[in-house]
C-alpha positions in Angstrom: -12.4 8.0 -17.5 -12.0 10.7 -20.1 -9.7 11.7 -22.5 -6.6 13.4 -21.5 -6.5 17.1 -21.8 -3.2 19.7 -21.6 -4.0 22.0 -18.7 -3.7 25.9 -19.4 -4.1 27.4 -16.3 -4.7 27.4 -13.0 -6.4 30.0 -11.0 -7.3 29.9 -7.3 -9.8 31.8 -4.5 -11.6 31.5 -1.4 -14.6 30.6 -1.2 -15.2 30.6 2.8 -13.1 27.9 4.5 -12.6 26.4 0.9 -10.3 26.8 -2.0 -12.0 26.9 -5.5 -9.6 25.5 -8.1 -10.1 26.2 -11.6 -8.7 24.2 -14.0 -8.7 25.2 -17.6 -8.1 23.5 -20.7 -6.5 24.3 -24.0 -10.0 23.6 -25.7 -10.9 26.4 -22.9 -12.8 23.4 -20.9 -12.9 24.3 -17.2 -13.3 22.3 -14.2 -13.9 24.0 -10.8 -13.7 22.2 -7.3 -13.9 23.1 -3.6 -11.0 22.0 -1.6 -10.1 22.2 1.9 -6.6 23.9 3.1 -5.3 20.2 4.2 -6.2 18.8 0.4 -4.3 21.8 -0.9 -1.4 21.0 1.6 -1.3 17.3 0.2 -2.2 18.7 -3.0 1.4 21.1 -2.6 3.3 18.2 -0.9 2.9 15.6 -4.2 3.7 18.0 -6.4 7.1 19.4 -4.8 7.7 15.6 -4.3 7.2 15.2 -8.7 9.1 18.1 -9.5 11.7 16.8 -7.0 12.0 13.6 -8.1 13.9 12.0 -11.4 11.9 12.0 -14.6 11.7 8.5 -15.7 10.6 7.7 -19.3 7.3 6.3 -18.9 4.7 4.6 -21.5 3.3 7.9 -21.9 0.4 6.8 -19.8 -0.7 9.0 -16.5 -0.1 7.4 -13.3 -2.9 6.1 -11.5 -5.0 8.5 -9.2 -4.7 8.0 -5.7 
């Protein structure tokens, strides 16, 4: 796995029945990916449930993906 980056941005079109996500870096690295409107429903759905939830002092480390 790689290094951890800090996210900059986030920018998102369509791309046909798709989403494109772009993900961009600090260092200006970006990462683009297709997605399909239930992946960005799940996608929505975890992060409501984070933002939602407690913050717990952690290790630092990232969770696991799923």
């Amino acid at each position: 796995m790689s290094a951890i980056k800090i996210l900059a941005r986030v920018l998102t079109t369509r791309v046909g029945p798709h989403i494109e996500l772009a993900v961009e870096t600090e260092s200006g690295e970006v990462l683009k990916v297709l997605a399909t409107e239930d992946q960005i429903d799940r996608l929505v759905d975890e992060l409501e449930d984070m933002l939602n939830s407690p913050a717990t002092e952690e290790d630092g480390e990232p969770p696991e993906a799923a």
